[in-house]
The first five atom37 places (N, CA, C, CB, O) and aatype in JSON, in Angstrom:
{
  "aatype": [20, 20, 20, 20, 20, 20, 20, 20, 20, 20, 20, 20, 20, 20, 20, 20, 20, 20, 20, 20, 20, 20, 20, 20, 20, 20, 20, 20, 20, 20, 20, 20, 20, 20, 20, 20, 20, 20, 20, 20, 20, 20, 20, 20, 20, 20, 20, 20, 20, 20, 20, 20, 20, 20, 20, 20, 20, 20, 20, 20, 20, 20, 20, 20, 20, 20, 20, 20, 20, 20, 20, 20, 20, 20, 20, 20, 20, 20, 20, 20, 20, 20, 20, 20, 20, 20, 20, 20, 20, 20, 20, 20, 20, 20, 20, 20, 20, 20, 20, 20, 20, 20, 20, 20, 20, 20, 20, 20, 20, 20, 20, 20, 20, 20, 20, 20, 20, 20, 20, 20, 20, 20, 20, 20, 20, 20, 20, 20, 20, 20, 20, 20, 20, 20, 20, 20, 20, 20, 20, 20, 20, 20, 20],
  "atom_mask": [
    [1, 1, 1, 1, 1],
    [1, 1, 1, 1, 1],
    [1, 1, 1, 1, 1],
    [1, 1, 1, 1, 1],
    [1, 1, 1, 1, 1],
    [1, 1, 1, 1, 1],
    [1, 1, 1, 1, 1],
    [1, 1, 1, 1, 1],
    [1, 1, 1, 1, 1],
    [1, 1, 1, 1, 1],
    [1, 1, 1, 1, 1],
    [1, 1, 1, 1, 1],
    [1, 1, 1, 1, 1],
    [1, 1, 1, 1, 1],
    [1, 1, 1, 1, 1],
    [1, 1, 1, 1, 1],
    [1, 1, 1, 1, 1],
    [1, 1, 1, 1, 1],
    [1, 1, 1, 1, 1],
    [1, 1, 1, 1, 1],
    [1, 1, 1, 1, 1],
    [1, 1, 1, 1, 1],
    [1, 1, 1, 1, 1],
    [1, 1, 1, 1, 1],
    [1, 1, 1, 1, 1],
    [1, 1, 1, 1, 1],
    [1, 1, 1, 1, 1],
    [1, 1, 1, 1, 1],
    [1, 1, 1, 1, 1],
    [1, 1, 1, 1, 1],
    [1, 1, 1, 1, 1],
    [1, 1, 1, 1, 1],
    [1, 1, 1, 1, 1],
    [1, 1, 1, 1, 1],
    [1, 1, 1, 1, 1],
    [1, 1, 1, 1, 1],
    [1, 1, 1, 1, 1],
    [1, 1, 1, 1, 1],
    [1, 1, 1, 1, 1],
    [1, 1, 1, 1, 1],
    [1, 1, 1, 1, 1],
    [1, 1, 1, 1, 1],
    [1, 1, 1, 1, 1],
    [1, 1, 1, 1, 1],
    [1, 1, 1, 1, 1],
    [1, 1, 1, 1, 1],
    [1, 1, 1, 1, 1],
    [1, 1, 1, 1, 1],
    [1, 1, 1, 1, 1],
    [1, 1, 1, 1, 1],
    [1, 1, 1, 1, 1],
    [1, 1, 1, 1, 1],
    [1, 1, 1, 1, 1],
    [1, 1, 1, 1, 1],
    [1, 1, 1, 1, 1],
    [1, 1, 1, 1, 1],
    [1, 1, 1, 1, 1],
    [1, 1, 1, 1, 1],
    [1, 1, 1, 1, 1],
    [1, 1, 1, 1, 1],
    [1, 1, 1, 1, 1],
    [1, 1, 1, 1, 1],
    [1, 1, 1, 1, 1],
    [1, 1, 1, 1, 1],
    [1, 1, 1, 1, 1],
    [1, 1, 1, 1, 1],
    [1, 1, 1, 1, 1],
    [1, 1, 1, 1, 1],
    [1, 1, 1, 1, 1],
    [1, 1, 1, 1, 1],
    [1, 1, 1, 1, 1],
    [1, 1, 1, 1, 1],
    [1, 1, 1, 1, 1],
    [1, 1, 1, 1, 1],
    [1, 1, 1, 1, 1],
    [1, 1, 1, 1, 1],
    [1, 1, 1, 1, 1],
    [1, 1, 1, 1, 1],
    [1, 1, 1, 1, 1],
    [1, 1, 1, 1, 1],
    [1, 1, 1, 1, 1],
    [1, 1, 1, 1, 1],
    [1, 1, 1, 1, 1],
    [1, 1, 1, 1, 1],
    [1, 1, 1, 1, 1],
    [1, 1, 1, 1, 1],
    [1, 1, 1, 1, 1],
    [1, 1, 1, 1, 1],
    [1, 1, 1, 1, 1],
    [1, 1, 1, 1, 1],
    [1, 1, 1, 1, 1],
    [1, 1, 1, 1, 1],
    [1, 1, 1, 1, 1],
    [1, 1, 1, 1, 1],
    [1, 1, 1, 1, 1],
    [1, 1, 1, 1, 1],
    [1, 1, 1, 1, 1],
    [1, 1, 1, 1, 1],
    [1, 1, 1, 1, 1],
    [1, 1, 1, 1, 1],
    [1, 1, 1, 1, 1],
    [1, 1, 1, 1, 1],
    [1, 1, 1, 1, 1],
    [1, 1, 1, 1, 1],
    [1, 1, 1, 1, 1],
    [1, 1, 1, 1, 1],
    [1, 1, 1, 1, 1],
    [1, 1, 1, 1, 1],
    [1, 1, 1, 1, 1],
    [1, 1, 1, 1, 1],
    [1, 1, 1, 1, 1],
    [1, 1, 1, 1, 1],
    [1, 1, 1, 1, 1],
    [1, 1, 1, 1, 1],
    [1, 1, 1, 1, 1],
    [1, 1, 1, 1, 1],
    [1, 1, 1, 1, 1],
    [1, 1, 1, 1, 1],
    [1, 1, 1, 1, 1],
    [1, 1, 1, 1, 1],
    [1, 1, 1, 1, 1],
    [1, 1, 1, 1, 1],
    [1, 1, 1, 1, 1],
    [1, 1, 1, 1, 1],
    [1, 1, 1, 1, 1],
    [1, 1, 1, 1, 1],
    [1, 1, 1, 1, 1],
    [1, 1, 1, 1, 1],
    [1, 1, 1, 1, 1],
    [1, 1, 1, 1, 1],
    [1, 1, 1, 1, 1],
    [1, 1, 1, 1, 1],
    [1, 1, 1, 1, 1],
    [1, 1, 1, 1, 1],
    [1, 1, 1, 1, 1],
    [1, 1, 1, 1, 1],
    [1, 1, 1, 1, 1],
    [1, 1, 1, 1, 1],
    [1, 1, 1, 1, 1],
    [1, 1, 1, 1, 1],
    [1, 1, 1, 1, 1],
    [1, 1, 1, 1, 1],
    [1, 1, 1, 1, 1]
  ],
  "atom_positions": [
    [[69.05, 117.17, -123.57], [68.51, 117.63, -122.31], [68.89, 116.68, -121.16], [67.0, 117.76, -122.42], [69.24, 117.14, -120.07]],
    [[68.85, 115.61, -121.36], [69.14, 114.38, -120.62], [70.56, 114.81, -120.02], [69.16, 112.93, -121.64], [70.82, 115.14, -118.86]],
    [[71.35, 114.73, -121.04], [72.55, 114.99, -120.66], [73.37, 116.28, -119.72], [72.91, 114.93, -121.73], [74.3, 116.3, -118.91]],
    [[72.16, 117.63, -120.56], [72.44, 118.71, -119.76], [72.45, 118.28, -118.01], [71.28, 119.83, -120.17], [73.38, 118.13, -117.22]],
    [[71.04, 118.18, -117.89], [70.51, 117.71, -116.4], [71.53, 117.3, -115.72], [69.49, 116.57, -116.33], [71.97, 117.97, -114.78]],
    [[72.31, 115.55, -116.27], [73.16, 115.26, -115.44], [74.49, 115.86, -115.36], [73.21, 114.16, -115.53], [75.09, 115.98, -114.3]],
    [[74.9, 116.18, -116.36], [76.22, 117.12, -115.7], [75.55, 118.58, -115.03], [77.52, 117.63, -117.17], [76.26, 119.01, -114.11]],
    [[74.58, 119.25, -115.26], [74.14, 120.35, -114.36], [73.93, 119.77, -112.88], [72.75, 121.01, -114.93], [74.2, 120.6, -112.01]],
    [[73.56, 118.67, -112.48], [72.88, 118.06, -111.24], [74.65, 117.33, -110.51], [71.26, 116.55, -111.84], [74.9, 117.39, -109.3]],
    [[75.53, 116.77, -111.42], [76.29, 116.34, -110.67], [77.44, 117.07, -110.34], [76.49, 115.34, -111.04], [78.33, 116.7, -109.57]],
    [[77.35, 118.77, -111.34], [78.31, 119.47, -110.78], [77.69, 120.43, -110.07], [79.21, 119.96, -111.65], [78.21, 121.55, -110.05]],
    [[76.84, 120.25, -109.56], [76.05, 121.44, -108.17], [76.55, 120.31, -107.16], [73.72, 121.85, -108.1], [77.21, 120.76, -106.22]],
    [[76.35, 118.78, -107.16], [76.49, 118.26, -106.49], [78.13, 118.03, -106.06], [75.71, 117.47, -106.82], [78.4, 117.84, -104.87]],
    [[78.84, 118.04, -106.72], [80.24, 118.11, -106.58], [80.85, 119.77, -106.08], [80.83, 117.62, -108.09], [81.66, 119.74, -105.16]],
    [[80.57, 120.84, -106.51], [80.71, 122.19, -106.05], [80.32, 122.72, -105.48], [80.68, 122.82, -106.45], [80.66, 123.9, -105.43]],
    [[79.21, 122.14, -104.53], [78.39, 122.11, -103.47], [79.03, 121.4, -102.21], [77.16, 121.47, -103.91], [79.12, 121.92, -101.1]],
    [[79.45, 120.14, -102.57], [79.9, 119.46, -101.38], [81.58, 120.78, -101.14], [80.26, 117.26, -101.84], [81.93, 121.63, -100.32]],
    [[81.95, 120.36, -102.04], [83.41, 120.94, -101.99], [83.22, 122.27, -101.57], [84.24, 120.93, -103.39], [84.14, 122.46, -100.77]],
    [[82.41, 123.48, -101.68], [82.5, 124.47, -100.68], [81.5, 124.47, -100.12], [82.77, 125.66, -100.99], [81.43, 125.64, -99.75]],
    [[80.2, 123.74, -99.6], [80.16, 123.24, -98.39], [81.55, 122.46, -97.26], [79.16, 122.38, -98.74], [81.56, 122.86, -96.1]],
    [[82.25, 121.76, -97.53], [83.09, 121.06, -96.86], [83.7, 122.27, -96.36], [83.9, 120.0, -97.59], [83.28, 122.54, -95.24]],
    [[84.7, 123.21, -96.88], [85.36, 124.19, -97.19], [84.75, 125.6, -96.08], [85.17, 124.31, -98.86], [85.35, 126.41, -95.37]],
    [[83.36, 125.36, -96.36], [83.27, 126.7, -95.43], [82.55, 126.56, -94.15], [82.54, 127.86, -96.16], [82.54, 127.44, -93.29]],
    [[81.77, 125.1, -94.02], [81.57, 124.86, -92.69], [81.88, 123.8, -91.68], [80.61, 124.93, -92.66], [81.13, 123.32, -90.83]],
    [[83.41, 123.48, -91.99], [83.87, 122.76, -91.13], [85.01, 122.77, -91.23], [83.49, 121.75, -91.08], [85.61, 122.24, -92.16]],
    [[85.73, 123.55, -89.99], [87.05, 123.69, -89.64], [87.6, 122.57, -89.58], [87.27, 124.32, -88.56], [87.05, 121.57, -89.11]],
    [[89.1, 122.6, -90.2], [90.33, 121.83, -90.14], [89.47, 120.41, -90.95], [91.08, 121.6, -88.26], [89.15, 119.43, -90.27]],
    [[89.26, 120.46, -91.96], [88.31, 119.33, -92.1], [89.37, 118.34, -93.21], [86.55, 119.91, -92.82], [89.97, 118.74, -94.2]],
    [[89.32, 116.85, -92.6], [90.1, 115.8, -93.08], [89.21, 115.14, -94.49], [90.36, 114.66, -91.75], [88.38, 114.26, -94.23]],
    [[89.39, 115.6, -95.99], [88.38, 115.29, -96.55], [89.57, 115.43, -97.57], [86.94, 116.03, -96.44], [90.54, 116.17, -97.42]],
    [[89.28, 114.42, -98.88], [90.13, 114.31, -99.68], [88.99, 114.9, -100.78], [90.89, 112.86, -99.75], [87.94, 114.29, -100.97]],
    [[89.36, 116.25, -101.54], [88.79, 116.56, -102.46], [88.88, 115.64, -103.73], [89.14, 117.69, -102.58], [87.94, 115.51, -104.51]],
    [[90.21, 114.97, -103.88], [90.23, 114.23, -105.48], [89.49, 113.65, -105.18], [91.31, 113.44, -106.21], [88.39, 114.08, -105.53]],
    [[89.47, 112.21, -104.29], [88.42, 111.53, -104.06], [87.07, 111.73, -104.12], [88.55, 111.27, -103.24], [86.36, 110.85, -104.61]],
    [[86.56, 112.83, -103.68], [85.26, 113.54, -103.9], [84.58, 113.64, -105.22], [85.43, 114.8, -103.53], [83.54, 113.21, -105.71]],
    [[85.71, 114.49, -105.65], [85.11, 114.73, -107.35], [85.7, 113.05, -108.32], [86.26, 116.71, -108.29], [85.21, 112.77, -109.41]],
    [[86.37, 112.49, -107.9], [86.48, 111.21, -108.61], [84.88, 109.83, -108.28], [88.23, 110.58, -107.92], [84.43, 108.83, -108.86]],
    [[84.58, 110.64, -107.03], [83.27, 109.5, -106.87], [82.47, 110.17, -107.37], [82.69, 108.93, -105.47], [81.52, 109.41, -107.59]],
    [[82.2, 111.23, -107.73], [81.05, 112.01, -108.41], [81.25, 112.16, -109.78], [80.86, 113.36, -107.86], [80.27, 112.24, -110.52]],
    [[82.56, 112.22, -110.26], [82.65, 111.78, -111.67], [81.97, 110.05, -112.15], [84.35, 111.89, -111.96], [81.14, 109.78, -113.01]],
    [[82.55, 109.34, -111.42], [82.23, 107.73, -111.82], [80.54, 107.75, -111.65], [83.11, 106.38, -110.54], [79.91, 107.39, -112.64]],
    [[79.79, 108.16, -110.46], [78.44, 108.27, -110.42], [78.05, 108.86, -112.05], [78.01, 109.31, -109.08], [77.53, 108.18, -112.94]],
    [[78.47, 110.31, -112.14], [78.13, 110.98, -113.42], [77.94, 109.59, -114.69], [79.58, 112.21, -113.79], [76.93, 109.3, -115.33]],
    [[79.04, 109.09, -114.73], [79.47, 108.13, -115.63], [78.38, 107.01, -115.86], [80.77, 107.55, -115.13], [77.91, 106.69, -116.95]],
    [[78.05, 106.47, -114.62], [77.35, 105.81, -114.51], [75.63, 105.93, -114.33], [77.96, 105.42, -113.83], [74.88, 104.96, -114.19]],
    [[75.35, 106.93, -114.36], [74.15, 107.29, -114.51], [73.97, 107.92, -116.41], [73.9, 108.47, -113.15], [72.92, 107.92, -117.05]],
    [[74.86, 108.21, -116.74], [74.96, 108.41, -118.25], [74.71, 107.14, -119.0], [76.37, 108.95, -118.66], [74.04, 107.08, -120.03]],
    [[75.48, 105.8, -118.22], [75.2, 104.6, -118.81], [73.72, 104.53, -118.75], [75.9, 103.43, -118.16], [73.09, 104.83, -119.76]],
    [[73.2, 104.24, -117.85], [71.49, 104.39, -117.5], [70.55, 105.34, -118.5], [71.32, 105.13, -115.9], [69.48, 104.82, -118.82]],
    [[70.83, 106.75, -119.05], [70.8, 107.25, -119.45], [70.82, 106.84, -120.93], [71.3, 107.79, -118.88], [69.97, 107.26, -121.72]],
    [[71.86, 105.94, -121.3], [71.68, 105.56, -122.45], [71.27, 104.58, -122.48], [72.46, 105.6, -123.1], [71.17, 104.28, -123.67]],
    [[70.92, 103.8, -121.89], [70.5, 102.79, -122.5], [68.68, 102.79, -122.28], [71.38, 101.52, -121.91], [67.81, 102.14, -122.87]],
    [[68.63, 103.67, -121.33], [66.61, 104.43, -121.13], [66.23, 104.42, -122.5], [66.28, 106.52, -120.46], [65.43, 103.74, -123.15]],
    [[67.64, 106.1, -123.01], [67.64, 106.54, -124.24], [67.27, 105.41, -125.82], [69.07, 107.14, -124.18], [66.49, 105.58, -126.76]],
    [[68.25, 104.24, -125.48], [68.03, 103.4, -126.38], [66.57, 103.3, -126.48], [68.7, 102.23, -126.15], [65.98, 104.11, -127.2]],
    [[65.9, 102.33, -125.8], [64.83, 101.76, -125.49], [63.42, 101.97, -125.92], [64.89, 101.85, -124.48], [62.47, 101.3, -126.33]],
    [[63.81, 103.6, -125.55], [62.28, 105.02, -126.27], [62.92, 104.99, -127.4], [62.01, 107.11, -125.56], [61.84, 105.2, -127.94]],
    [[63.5, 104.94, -128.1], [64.08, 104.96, -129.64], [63.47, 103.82, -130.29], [65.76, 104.82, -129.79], [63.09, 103.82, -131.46]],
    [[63.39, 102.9, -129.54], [63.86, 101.09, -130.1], [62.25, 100.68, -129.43], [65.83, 99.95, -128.96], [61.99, 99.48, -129.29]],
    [[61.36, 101.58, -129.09], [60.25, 100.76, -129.05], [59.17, 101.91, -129.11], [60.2, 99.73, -127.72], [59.25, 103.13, -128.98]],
    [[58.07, 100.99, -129.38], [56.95, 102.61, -129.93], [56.12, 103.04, -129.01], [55.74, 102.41, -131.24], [55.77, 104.21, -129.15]],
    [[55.62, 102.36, -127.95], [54.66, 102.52, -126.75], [55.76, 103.06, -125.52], [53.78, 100.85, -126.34], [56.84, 102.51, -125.31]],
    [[55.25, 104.2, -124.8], [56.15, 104.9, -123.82], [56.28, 104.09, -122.94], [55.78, 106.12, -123.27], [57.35, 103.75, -122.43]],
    [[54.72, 103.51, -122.56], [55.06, 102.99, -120.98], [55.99, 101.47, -120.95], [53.37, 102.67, -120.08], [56.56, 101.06, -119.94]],
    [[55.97, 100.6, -122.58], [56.89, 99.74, -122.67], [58.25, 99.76, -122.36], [56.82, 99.47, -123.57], [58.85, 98.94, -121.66]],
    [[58.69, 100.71, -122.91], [59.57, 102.13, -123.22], [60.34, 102.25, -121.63], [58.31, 103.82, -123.69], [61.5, 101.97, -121.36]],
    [[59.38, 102.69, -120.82], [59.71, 103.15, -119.88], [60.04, 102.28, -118.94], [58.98, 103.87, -119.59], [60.84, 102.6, -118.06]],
    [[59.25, 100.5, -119.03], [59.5, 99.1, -118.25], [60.59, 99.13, -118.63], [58.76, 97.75, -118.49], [61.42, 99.24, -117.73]],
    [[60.96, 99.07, -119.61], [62.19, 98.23, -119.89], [63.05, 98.73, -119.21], [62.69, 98.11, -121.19], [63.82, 98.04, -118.54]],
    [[63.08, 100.22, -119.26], [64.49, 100.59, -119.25], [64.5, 100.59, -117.09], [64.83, 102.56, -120.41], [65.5, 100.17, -116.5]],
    [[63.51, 101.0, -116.47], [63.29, 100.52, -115.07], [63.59, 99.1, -115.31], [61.78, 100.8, -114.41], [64.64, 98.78, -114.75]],
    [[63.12, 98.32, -115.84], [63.54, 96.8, -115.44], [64.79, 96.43, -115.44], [63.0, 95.83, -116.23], [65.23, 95.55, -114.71]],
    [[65.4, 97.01, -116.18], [66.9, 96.72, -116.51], [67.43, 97.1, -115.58], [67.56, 97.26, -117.64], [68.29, 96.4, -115.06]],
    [[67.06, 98.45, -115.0], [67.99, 99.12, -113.91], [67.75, 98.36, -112.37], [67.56, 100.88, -113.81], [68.55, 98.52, -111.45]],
    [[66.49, 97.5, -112.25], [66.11, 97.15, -111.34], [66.79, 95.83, -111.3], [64.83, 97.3, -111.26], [67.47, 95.51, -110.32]],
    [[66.63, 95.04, -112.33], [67.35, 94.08, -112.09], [69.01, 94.24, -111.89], [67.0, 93.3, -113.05], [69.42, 93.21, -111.36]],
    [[69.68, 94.84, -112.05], [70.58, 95.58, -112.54], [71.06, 95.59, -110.54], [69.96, 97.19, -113.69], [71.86, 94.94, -109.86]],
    [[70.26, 96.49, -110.29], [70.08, 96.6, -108.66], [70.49, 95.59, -107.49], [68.72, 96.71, -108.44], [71.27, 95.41, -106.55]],
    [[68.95, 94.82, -108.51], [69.06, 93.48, -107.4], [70.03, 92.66, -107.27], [68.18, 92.55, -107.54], [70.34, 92.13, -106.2]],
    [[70.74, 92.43, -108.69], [71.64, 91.63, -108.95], [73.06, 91.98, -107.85], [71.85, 91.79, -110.54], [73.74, 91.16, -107.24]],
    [[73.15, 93.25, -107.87], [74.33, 93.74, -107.25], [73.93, 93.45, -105.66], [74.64, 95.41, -107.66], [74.8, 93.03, -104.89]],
    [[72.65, 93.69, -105.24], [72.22, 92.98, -103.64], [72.79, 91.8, -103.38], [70.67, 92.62, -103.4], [73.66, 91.56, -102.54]],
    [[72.17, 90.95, -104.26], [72.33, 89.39, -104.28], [73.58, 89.04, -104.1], [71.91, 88.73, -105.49], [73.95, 88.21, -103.28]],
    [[74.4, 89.75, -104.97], [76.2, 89.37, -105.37], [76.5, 89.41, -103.76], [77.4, 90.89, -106.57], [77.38, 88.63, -103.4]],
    [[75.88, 90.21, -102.76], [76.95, 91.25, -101.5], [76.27, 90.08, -100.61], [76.53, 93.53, -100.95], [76.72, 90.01, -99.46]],
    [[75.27, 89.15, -100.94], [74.97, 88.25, -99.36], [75.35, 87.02, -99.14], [73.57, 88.01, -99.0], [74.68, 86.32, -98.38]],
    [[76.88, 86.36, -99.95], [76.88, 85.3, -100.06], [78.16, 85.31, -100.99], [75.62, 84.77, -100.42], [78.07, 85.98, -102.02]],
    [[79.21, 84.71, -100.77], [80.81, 84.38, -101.16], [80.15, 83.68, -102.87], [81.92, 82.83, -99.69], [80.49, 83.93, -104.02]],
    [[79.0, 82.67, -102.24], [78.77, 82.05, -103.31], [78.55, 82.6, -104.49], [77.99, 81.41, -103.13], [78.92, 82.22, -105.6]],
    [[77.9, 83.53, -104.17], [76.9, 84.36, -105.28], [77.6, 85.8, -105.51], [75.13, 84.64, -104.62], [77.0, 86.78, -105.95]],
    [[78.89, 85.78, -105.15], [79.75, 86.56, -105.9], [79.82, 86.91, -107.14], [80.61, 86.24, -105.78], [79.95, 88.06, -107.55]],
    [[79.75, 85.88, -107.8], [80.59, 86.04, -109.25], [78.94, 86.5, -109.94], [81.63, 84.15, -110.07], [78.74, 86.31, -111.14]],
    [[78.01, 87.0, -109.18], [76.68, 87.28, -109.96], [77.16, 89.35, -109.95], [74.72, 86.54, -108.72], [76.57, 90.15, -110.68]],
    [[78.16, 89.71, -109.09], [78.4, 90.99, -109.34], [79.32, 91.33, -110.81], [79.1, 91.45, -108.04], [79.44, 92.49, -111.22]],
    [[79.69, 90.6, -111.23], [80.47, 90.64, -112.86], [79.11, 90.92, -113.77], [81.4, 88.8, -113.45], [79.25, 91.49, -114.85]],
    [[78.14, 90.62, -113.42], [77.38, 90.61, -114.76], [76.18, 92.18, -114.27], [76.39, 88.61, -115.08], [75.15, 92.61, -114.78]],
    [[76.72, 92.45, -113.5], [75.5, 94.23, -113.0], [76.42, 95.28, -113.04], [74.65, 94.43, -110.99], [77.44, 95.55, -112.41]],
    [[75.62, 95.93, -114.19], [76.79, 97.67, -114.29], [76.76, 97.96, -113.04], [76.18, 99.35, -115.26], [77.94, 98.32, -113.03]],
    [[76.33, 98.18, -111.62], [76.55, 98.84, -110.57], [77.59, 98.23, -110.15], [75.58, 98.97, -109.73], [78.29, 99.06, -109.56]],
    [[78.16, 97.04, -110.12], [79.45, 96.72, -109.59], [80.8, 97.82, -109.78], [79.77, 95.38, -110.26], [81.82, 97.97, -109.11]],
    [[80.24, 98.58, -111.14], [81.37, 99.46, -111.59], [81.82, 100.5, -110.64], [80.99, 100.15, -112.82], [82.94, 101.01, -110.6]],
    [[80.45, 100.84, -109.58], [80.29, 101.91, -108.75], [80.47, 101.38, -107.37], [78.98, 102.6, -108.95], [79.5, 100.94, -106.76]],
    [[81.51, 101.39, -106.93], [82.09, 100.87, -105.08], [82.67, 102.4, -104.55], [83.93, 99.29, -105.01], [83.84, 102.75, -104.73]],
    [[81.78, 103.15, -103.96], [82.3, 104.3, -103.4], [83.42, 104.09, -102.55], [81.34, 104.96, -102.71], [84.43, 104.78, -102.71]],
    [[83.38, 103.07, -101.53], [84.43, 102.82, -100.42], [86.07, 102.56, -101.09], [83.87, 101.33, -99.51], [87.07, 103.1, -100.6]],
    [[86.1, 101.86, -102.02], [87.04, 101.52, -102.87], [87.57, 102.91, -103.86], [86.4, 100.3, -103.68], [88.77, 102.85, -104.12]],
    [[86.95, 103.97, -104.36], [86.91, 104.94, -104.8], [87.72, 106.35, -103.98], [85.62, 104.91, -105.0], [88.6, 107.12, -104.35]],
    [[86.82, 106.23, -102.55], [87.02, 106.96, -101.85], [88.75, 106.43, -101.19], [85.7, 107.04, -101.01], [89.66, 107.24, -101.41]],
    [[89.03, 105.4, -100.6], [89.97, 104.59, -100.43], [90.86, 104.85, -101.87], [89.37, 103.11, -100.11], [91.82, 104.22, -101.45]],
    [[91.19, 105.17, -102.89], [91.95, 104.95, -103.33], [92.31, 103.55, -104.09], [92.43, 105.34, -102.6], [93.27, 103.33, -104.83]],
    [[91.29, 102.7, -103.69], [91.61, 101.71, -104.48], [90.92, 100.9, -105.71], [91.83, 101.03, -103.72], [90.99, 99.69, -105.93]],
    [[90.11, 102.07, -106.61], [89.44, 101.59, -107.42], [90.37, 101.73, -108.88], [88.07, 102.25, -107.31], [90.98, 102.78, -109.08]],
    [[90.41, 101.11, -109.43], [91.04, 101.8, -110.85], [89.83, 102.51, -111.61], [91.78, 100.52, -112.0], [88.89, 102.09, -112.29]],
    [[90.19, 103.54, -111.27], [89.4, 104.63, -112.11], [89.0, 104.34, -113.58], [90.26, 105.89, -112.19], [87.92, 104.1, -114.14]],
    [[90.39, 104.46, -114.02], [91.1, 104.74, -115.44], [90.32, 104.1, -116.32], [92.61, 104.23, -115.63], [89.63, 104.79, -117.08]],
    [[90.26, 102.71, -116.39], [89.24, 101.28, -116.88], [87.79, 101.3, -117.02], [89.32, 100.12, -115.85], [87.09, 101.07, -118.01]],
    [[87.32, 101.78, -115.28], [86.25, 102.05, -115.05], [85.56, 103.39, -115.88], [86.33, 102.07, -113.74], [84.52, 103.35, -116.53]],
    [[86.11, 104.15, -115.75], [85.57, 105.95, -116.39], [85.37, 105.42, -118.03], [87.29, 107.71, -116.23], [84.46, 105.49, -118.86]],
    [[86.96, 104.78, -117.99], [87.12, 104.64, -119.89], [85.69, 103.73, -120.37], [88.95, 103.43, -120.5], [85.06, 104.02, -121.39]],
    [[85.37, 102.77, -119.58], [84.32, 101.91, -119.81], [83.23, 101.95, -119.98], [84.22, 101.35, -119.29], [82.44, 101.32, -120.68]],
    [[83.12, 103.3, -118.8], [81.13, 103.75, -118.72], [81.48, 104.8, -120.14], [80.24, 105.06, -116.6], [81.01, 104.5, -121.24]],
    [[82.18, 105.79, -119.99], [82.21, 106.65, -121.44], [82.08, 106.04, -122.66], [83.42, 107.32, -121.66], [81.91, 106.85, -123.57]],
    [[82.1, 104.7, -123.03], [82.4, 104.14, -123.97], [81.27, 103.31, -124.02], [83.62, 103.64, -123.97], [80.82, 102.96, -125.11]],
    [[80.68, 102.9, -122.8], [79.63, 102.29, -122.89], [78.21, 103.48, -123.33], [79.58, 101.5, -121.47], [77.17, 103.23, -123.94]],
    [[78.57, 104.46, -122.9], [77.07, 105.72, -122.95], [77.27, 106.29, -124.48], [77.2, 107.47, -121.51], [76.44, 106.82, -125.22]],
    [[78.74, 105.97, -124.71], [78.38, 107.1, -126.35], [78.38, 105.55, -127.55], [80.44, 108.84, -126.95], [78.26, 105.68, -128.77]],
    [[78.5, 104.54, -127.02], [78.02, 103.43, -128.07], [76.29, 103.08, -127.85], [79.04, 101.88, -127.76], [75.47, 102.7, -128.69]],
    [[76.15, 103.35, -126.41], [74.71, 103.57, -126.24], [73.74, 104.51, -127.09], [74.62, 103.98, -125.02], [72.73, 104.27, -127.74]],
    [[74.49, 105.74, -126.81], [73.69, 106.96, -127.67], [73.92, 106.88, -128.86], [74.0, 108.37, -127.39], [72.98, 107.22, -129.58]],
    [[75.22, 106.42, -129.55], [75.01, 106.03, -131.3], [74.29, 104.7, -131.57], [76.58, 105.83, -132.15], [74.32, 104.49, -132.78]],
    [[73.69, 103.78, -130.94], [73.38, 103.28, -131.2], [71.97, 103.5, -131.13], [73.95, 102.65, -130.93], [71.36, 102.78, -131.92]],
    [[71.24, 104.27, -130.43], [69.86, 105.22, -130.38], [69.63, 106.09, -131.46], [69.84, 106.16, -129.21], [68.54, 106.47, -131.89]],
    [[70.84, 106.4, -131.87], [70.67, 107.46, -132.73], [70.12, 106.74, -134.25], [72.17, 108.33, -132.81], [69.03, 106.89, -134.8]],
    [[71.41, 105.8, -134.75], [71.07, 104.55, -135.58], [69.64, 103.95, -135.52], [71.97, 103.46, -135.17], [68.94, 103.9, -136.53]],
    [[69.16, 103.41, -134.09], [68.05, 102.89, -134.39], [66.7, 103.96, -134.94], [67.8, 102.13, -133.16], [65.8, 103.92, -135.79]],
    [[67.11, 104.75, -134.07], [65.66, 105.81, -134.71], [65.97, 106.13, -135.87], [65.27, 107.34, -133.98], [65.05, 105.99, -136.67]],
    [[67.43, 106.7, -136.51], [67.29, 106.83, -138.02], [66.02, 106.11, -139.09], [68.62, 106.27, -138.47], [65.12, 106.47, -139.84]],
    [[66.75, 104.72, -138.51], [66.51, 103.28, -139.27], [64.22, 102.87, -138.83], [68.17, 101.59, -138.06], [63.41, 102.14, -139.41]],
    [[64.1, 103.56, -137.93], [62.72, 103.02, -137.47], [61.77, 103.43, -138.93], [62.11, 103.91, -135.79], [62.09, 104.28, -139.75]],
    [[60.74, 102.71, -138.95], [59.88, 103.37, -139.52], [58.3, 103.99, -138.27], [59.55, 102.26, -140.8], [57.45, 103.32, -137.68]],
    [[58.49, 105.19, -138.31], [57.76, 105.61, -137.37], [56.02, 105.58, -137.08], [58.2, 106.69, -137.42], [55.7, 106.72, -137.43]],
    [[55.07, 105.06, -136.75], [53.63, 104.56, -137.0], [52.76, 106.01, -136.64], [53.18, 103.07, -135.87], [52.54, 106.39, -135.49]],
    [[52.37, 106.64, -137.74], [51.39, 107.91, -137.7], [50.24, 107.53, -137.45], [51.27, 108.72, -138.87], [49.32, 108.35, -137.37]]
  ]
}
């Protein structure tokens, strides 16, 4: 279901913009690849999130624990990427936050490597979700 949602939500959001763009604004300077390539990497990257939520409710027995974690992660996750952007110094703190993966301007520009990036979050969400899958196998569940 998880999964439905986000590809249902990010291709209204992608086939939406694209004939929105298309039918109400003449002569319009808009690079469609670019479009659907930043809405693919978002997709991507909210799947990572997704799995690793997913992990978490698998891998722990109380919801609302369940539910910290996987907000905490994303929050710190957040902040970290703030922190990285106010200070040359505190650069090298954007290597360690999945959102670094996501630079729309660089995307949109043409200058992100996709290829690395896409291959990375895909690889990161379905080692995520087998590894959810594994842990709940393996749980013993408390009736």
């Amino acid at each position: 279901m998880l999964v439905t949602g986000l590809v249902v939500i990010c291709g209204f959001t992608t086939v939406g913009g694209l004939a929105g763009i298309s039918l109400l604004i003449e002569n319009p300077v808009f690079n469609q690849q670019s479009f659907t390539e930043l809405n693919l990497i978002g997709f991507l990257l909210f799947l990572v999130i997704g799995g690793y939520s997913f992990l978490f409710s698998c891998a722990i027995n109380d919801e609302k624990r369940a539910l910290g974690a996987a907000a905490g992660l994303t929050v710190i996750f957040f902040g970290l990427n703030l922190v990285s952007k106010l200070s040359e110094d505190l650069s090298w703190i954007e290597n360690i936050t999945l959102f670094s993966l996501f630079n729309p301007q660089a995307i949109i520009r043409g200058a992100a490597a996709l290829l690395p990036i896409s291959t990375g979050l895909l690889m990161g969400a379905l080692l995520l979700f087998g590894l959810s899958v594994v842990t709940f196998k393996n749980r013993d569940l408390p009736l």
